[in-house]
Each structure stands twice: as structure tokens, then as C-alpha cells.
VEXDREN-2710 file (C-alpha; in Angstrom, 1 decimal):
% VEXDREN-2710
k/r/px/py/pz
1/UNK/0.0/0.0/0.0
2/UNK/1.3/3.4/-0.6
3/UNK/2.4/6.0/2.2
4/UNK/1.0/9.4/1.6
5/UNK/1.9/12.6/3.0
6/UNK/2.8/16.1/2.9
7/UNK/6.2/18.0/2.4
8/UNK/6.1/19.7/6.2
9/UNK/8.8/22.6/4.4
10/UNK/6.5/23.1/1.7
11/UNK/3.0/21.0/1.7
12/UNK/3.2/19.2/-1.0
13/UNK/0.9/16.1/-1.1
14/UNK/3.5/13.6/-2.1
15/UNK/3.3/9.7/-2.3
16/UNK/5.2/7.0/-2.8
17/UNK/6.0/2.6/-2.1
18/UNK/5.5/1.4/1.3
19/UNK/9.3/0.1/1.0
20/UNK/10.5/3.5/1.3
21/UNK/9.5/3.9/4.5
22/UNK/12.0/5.6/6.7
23/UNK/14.0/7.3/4.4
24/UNK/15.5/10.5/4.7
25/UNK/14.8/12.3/1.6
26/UNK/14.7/16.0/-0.3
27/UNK/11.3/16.9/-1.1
28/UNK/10.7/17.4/-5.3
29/UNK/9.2/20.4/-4.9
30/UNK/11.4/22.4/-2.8
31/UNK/13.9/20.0/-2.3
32/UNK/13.5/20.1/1.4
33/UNK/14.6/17.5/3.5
34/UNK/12.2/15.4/4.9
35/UNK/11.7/11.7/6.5
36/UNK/9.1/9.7/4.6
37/UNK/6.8/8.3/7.5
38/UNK/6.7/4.6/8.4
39/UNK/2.7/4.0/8.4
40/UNK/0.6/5.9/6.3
41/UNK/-1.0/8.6/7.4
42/UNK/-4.4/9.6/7.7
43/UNK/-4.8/12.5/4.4
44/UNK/-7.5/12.6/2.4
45/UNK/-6.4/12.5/-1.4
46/UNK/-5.6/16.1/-2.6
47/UNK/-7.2/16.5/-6.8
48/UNK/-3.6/18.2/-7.6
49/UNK/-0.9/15.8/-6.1
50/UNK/2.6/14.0/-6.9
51/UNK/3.1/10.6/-7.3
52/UNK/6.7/9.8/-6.6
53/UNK/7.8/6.3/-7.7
54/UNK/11.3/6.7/-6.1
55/UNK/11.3/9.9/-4.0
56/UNK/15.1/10.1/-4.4
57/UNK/14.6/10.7/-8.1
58/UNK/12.6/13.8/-8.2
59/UNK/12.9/13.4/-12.0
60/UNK/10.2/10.9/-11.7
61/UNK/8.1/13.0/-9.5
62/UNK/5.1/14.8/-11.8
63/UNK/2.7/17.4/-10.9
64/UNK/-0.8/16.3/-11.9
65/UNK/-2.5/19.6/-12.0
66/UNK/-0.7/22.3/-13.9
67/UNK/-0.7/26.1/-12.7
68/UNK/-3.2/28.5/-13.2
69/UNK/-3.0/30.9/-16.9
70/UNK/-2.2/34.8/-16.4
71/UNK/-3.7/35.0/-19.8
72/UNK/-6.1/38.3/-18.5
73/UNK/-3.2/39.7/-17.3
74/UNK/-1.2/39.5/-20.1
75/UNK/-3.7/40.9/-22.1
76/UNK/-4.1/43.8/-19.7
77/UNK/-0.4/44.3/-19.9
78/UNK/-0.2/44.5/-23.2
79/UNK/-2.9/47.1/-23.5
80/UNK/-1.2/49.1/-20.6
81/UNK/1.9/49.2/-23.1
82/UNK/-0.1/50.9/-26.1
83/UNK/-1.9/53.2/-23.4
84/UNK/0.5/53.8/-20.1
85/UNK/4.1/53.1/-20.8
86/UNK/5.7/50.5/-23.1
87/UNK/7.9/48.6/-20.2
88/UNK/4.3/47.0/-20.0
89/UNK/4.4/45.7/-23.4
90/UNK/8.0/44.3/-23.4
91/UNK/7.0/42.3/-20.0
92/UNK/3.7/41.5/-21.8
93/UNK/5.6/39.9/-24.8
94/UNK/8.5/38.6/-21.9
95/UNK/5.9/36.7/-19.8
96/UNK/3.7/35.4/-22.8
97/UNK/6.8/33.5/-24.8
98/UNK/7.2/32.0/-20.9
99/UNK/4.1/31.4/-20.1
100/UNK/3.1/29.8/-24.0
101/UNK/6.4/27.6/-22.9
102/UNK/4.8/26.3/-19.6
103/UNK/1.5/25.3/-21.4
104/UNK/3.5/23.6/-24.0
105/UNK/5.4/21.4/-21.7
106/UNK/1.8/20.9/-19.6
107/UNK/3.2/23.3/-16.3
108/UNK/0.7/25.9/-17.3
109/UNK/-2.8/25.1/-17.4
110/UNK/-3.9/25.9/-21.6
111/UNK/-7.1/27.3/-21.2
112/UNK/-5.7/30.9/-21.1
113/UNK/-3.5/30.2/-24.5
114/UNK/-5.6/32.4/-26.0
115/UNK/-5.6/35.7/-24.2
116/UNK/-2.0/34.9/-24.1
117/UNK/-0.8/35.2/-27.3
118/UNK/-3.3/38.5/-27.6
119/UNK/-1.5/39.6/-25.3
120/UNK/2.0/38.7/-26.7
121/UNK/0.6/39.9/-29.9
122/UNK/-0.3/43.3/-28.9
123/UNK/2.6/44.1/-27.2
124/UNK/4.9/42.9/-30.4
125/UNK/2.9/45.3/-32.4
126/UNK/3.2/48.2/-30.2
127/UNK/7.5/48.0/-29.7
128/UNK/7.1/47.2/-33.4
129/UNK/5.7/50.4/-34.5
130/UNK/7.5/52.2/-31.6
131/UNK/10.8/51.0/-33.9
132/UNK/9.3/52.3/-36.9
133/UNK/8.4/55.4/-35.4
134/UNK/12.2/55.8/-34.6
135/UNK/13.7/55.0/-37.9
136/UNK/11.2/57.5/-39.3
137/UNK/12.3/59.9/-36.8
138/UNK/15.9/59.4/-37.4
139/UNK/15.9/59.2/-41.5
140/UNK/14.0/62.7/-40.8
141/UNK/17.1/64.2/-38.8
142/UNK/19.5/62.6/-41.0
143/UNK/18.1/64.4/-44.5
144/UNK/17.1/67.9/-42.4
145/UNK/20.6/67.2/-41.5
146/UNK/21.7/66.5/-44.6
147/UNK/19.7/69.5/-46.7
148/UNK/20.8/71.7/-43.9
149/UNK/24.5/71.3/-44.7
150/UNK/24.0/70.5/-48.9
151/UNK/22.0/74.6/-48.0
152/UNK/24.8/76.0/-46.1
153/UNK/27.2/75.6/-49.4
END
């Protein structure tokens, strides 16, 4: 039968074989160290949990329920960028390519993959018509510059 319990550094619901009983290991989720207990104890089954085959190898462990989107704040970021100040939208575009990467691999819960990449999107077009707007500005300075000194002659 499996022994189940919780991390005491970080509460993580963690289980694993009755044969490791006794066993002074790190934790996989904060790599705390921690005793596995020798009878099981008395938890009721969390939904999210980690099922440890070999707590040693915190490869192995898995987490079943993947964190929560920030898809609606992404997307409020981004339109803080066009609106506020564009620092929003390059941590809008930052936090979207990490966030797209987390629900890719199945650590970030996908139902927000949306809003995400709207808000990815909209921060990409804002810095990328904030860089047009400064070539513009710049080809403008360099032929004023340039007429200025070809008028000069």
C-alpha cells in the first residue's frame, strides 16, 4: 500500500512505495529535507498531487495539475503598453513567450493560450511600431541634416 503525506517545508501532497518507508529524503518540490513516514498517514487525497515512484529521483516526480494561466493579465499588460508606458508591453511579450512555454510542456494550465498570445501579440505590435516610429524619426534628422549642410554651401 502506498504511504502518503505532505512535504512539512512546503505542503506538497506527495506519495510514494510502502518500502520506502523511513527514508530520509529532499522533497521534489522544494527539495527540502524530509523523513518519509513509516505508516501511512491519515490524508485525504488532494485532486492536484505528486506521485513519486522513487522519492530520491525527483525526475520521476510529476505534478498532476498544472498552474493557473495569467492570460487576462497578459492581455491587460499588453494594452497598458499601447496606453501607459511601453515597459508593459515588453513584459507582456517577456511573460507570454514564458508562459506559452509552460503550457507547451503541460506546467501551465492551456485554457488561457488564448488571451495569451493577444496579449503577446499586442505588445509585439506596439515595440514594433515604436521601432518604426524611430527609424522615421531618425531618416527625418538625417536628411534635415543633410539639406541643412547641402544649403549652407
Amino acid at each position: 500500500m502506498p504511504i502518503e503525506f505532505h512535504c512539512p517545508h512546503c505542503d506538497k501532497y506527495l506519495k510514494t512505495n510502502d518500502d520506502k518507508a523511513g527514508m530520509q529524503v529532499n522533497c521534489p518540490g522544494c527539495s527540502g529535507p524530509l523523513t518519509i513516514p513509516d505508516a501511512p498517514a491519515a490524508v485525504a487525497t488532494p485532486a492536484a498531487g505528486i506521485f513519486v515512484g522513487n522519492v530520491t529521483n525527483s525526475v520521476a516526480a510529476r505534478a498532476v495539475q498544472p498552474a493557473r494561466h495569467r492570460g487576462e493579465l497578459l492581455l491587460v499588460f499588453g494594452l497598458l503598453g499601447w496606453f501607459v508606458c511601453s515597459i508593459f508591453a515588453v513584459v507582456a511579450w517577456i511573460m507570454a513567450n514564458q508562459d506559452l512555454a509552460a503550457m507547451d510542456s503541460g506546467q501551465m494550465d492551456p485554457s488561457g493560450r488564448g488571451l495569451t498570445q493577444a496579449g503577446k501579440i499586442i505588445g509585439m505590435i506596439h515595440l514594433g511600431l515604436i521601432a518604426l516610429g524611430i527609424m522615421v524619426f531618425l531618416l527625418i534628422v538625417v536628411f534635415v541634416g543633410v539639406a541643412g549642410l547641402a544649403g549652407i554651401s
